[in-house]
N, C-alpha and C positions, 0 to 999 in steps of 0.2 A: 504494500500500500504506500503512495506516494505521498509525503507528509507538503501539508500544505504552509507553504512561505509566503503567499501575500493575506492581507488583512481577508477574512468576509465581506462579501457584496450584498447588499441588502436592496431589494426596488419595494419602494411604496407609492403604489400601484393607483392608489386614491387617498382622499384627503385625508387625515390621522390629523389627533390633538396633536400640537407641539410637543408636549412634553413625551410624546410618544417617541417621535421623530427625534429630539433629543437622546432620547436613553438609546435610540440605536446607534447613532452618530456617537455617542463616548465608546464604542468597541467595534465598530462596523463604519465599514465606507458604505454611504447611503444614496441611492439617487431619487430623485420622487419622477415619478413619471404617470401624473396626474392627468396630462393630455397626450397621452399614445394611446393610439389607435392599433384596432389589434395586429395589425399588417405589422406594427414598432413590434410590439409586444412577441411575435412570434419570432421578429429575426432576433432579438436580442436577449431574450428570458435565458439565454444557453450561460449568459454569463453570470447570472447569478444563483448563493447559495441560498437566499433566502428572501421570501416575498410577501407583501403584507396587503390586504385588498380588504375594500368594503362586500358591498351586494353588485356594482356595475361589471366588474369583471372577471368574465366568463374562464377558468382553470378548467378547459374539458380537455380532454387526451390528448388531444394535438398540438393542445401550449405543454403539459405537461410532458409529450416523447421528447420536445426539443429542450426541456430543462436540463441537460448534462449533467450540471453542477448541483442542481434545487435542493434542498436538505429540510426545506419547513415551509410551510403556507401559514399563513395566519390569515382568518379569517375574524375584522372587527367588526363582528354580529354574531347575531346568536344561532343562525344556520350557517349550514356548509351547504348549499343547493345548486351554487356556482361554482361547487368542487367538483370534480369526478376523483373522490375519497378512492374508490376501486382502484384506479389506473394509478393514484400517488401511491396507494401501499403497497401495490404491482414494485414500485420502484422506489422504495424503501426513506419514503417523502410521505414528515409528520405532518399534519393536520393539525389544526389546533384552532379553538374560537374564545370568540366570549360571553355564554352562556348567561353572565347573571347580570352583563353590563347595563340591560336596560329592565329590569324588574324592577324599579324603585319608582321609575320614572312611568313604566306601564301601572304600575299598583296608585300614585298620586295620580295620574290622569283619569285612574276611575273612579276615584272620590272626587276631581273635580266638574267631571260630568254630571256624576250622582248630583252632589249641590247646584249647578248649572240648573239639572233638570226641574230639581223640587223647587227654585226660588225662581227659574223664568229669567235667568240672568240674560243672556242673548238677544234674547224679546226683547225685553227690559231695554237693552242699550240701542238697538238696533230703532225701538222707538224714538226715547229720547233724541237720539243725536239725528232724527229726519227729521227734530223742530215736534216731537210730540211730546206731553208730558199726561203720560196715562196709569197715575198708579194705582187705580180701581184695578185696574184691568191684568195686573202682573202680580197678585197675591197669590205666595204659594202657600207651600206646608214642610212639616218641619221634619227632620230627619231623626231626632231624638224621641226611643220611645218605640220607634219604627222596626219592622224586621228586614233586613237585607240575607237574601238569599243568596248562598255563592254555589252555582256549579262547576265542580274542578277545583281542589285544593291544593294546589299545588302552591309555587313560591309568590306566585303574582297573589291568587288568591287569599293564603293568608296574610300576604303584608297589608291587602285589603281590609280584610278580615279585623288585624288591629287597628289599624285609622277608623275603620267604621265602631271600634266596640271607645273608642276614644270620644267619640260625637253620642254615646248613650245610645247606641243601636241593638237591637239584638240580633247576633247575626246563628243562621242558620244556612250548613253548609254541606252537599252530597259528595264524597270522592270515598269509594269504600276503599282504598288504597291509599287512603292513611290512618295513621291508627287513633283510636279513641283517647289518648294520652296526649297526643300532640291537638286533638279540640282542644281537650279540658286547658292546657297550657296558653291557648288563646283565649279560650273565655268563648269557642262557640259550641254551638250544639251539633251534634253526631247526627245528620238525616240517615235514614236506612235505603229510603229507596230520594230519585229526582221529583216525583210525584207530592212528596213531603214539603218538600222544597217550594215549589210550585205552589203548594197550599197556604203557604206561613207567609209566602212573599210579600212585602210590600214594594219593596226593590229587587229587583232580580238583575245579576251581575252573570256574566259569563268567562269562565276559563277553564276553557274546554282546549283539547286539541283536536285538529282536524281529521277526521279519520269517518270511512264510509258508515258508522255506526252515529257519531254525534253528527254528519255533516245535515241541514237541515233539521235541526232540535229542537227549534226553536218553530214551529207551525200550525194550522189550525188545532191540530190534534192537542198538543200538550199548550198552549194557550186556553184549551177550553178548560184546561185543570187548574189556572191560575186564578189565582183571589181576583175578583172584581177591582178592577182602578189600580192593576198592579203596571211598575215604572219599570221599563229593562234598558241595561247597561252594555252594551259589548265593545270593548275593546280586544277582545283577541280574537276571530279571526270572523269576517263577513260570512264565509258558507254557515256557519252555523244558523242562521238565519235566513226563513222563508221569506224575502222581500213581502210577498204578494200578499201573507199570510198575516202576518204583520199589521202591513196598511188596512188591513180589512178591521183586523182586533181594534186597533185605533180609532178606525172609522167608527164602528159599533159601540164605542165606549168601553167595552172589556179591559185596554192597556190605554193607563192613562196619557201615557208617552214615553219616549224611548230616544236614548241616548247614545249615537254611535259614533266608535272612532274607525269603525274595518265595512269592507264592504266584500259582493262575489268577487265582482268585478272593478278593478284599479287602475290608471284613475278612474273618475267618473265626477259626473257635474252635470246628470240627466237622472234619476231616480225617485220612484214614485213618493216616497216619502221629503221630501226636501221642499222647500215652503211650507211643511203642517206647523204651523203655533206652539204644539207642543212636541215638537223634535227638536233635538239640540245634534248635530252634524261636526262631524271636524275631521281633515282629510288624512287620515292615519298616522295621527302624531303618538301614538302611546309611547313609542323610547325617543322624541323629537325633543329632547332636550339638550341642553349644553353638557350637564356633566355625563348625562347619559351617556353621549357623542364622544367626549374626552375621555371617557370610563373606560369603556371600549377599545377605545385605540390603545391607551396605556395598557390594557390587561393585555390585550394581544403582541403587543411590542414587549411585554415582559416575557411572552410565551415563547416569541420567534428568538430573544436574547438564551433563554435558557436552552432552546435545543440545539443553539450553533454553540454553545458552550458547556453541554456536558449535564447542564440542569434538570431539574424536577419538571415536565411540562403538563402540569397538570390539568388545563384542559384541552389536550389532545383528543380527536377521537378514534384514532385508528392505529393508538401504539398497542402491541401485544401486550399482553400482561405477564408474558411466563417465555422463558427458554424456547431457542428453535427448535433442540432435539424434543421436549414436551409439545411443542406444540405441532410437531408433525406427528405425535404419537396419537393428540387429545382432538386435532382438527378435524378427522372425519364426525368427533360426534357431537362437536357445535351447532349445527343444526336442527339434531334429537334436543338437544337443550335447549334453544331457544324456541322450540315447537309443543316443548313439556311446560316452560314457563306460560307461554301462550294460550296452553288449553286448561290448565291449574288457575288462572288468572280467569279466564269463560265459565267453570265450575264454580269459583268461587261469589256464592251470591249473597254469604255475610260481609265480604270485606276479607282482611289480613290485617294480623300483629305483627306475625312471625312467620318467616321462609324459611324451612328446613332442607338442605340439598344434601343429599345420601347418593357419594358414587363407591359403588359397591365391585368387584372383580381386579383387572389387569390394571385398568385408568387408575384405580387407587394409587398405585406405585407412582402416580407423577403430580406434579403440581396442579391440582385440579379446578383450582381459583381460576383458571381462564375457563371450565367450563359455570361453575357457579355465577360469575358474570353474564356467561353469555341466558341461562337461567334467569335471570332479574330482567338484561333486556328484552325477554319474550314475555315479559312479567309485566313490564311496565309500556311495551311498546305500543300506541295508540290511546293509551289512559293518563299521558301528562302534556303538559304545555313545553317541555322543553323536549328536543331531540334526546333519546336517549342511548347512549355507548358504552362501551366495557369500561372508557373511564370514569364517568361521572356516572351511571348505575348505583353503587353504592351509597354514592352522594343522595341520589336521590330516595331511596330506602331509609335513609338517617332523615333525611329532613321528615321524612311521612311517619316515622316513630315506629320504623319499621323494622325487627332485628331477623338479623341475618344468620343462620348457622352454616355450618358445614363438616360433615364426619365422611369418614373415607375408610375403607374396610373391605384391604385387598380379597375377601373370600366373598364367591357368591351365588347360591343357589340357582338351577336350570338355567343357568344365561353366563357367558364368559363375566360379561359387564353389563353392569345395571345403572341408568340415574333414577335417582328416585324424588320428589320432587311435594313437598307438604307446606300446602295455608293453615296460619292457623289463626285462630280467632275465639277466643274463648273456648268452650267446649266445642266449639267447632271446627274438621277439620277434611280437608279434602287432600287428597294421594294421588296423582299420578305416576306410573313409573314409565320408562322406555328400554331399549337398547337399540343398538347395529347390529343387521345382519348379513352376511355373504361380502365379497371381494369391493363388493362399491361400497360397503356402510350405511344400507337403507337405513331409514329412519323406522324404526314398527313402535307401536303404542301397543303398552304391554296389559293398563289397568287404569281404571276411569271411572268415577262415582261407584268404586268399592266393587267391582269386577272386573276379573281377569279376563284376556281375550288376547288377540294378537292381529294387530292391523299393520300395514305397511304404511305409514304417511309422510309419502313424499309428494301426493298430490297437495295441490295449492290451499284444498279446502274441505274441512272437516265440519259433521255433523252428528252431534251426540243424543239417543233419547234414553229415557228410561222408561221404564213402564212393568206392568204384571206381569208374571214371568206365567205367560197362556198360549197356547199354539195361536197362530195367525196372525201377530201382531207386526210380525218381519216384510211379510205380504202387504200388509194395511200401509206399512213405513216405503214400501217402495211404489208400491201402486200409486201412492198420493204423486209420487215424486216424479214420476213416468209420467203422471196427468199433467203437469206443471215443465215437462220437457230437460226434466232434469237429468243426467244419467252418472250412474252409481259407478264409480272405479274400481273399490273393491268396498267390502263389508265383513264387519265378527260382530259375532255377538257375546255378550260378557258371560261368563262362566262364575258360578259361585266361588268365593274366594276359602279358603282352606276348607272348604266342606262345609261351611255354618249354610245354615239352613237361611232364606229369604226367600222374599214374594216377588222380589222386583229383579228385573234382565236390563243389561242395556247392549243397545244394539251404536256399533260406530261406523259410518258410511264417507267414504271420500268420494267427493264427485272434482269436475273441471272447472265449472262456476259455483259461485257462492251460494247457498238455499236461501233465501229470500226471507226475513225474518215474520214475512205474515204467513210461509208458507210453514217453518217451523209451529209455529203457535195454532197451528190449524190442525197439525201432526197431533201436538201435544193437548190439544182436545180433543182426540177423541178417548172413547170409553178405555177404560184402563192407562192409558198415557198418565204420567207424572211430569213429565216438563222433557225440554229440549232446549240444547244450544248448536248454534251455527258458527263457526268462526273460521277466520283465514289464519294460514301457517306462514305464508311470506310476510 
């Protein structure tokens, strides 16, 4: 290896705080190349070892094959979506962002909307200063006393969460992935189900993540379950929200008004709700603040310093966690684990305290913290507002009051290797297990709501029922699905587990598209049926 004699080369790519741009210049030659175009950007990225970008520029594989040199991206923001992550870790090129740079600045701007909304601030000025002075007409109400609903408790959410219990609010909050210790410490209440939520609401705040299950959550259906004259908030992300659905509630009186910073579609400055009286509007400023902007660049110019130098890069998203020789041992059964935490997280319809990960067999022998990580992100993947990775996973487990285990126990019954995979919540507690099998390391699902079976699931999309354990119900489960054009890849059915005696069979079916969740719930009424879940493995 040829040791390198001149200084590091650093490009920052777009605007950075100073004091960003600073701290790379005291150990880095730095150029800013703020106006290249990507034609600059592709002849010359060879030369450098390290680069620093906001959201405008585009790192897909074609900047990245010509990076020779590249050794770090820093990305200041809170996604990598302008990365192609794959092709940098192809070529041993960190990742790295700034995850928490703008949560203070998202979490203030939805208390300043909330108050916006309840006192007609907008209105208010929007009057006055066109020469009117109308203050019959801009009396609100008061936010002390009130219940604010938070969906998604994640980091935005609870910073919410304390500023609102700060204003005398009672706040009331659905995220069953986080635990009941980390409310109590806020001072909010534990909802069991969204529906709760919905009911208590006076204010209703959204931080949710994007994902085919929340996208559109917010629409006639689950507005008809919200308290009369209830106020919604969304700053994080526009799909969630049925424009159409919305204006309608609005129009009817049902929501009193509604306060948004995100929208489907971005920009925009044509949308049905804009001019209502009681809409408050603002073109997606949630992290558009100063120190937010500054936060950012400095976290991420600390990140690109550390990896050209030897350091801790701790929000990285695609450094290994464990040894090359480990992880060409433990990488075929990454994907069993992040498809075990996936379906363990679908099962689980109390919530979690505790994640128990049991790798049982050969994988014992080796560092198996890279598969337990990759467990939490199938655990947590589509259920929080931040992107979730093998580094900050944990991170987010701690903040949700969430503990972690892990035993390892090279001996193991019918299977070379086993993960085994337990929520737990109280006296409640759901099991999955898996392993690999044959020369490729299929993925098979071994056991699921307390039945053994043996499925293969490396199709995209799994389907679980339970139900009386009575001839025909296997038939009833495919027939429905055949009517609906769905077709089954493979299927088992669960086997009683040590011989104890029960009533109940589940049946697990992989198809090629997703089962449609009305088409589930149609499954799981009929007679004998106990419930169903549908969920994706990618």
């Amino acid at each position: 290896m040829s040791t390198l004699t001149e200084p590091f080369r650093v490009l920052v790519a777009e605007k950075i705080a100073d004091t960003g741009v600073d701290m790379l210049r005291e150990q880095f030659d730095v150029d800013l190349g703020t106006d290249w175009s990507r034609a600059d950007l592709l002849e010359r990225i060879g030369s450098y070892h390290g680069i620093l970008i906001r959201s405008a520029t585009k790192l897909d594989a074609e900047v990245i094959d010509r990076a020779d040199k590249l050794r770090v991206v820093g990305r200041a923001g809170v996604g990598v979506d302008n990365v192609d992550v794959a092709a940098a870790s192809k070529r041993g090129i960190i990742v790295a962002n700034a995850p928490e740079a703008n949560t203070v600045a998202a979490a203030e701007h939805t208390v300043a909307l909330m108050l916006a909304l309840a006192r007609n601030i907008p209105q208010a000025h929007a009057s006055l200063t066109s020469g009117k002075w109308e203050r019959s007409k801009f009396g609100g109400t008061e936010v002390e006393g009130k219940t604010l609903g938070v969906l998604g408790f994640g980091r935005i959410g609870q910073l919410v969460a304390i500023r609102a219990r700060a204003f005398g609010m009672r706040v009331v909050a659905f995220d069953p992935f986080v635990s009941a210790e980390r409310f109590r410490e806020i001072g909010a209440e534990k909802a069991e189900t969204s529906d709760e939520v919905l009911a208590a609401a006076d204010f209703l705040t959204l931080h949710l993540p994007k994902t085919p299950e929340t996208q559109g959550f917010i629409n006639s259906a689950t507005l008809a379950k919200a308290k009369d004259g209830v106020r919604i908030i969304n700053v994080a992300r526009g799909p969630l929200v049925v424009d159409e659905d919305l204006k309608d509630a609005i129009d009817s009186g049902k929501v009193a008004g509604a306060a948004l910073d995100v929208f489907a579609q971005e920009p925009i400055t044509d949308h049905p709700l804009f001019g209502y009286p009681n809409v408050v509007v603002t073109p997606h400023l949630g992290a558009s603040t100063a120190e937010a902007q500054d936060r950012a660049g400095v976290q991420t110019a600390e990140q690109v310093v550390a990896a050209l130098t030897g350091g801790v890069v701790s929000t990285a998203v695609n450094i290994p966690a464990i040894s090359a020789e480990d992880s060409a041992v433990l990488g075929p059964f990454v994907p069993l684990a992040l498809r075990l935490g996936r379906i363990a997280a679908a099962l689980a319809e109390q919530g979690v305290e505790r994640v128990e990960v049991e790798h049982l067999g050969r994988i014992a022998e080796r560092d198996t913290r890279f598969l337990t990580l990759s467990v939490l992100m199938g655990l947590f993947a589509g259920r929080t507002e931040e992107e979730v990775n093998l580094v900050n996973a944990p991170t987010l487990a701690e903040e949700r009051g969430i503990a972690v285990s892990e035993r390892r126990e090279t001996k193991s019954r019918d299977y070379a290797d086993l993960i085994r995979v337990t929520l737990v919540k109280g006296d409640d507690r759901v099991r999955v297990v898996g392993t690999t099998l044959g020369q490729l390391h299929r993925p098979h699902l071994l056991e699921a709501w307390g039945q053994r079976f043996n499925l293969q699931i490396d199709d995209p999309h799994l389907t679980l029922f339970r139900y009386s354990d009575v001839p025909g119900m296997v038939g009833r489960v495919g027939g429905c699905l055949g009517e609906h054009g769905i077709n089954i890849s493979a299927a088992a059915v669960g086997r009683q587990e040590d011989g104890a005696r029960t009533d109940l069979a589940v049946m697990a079916v992989t198809t090629d598209v997703r089962v449609p969740d009305d088409v589930v719930t149609q499954i799981a009424g009929f007679d004998g049926f106990v419930s169903g879940r549908s969920l994706s493995l990618d």
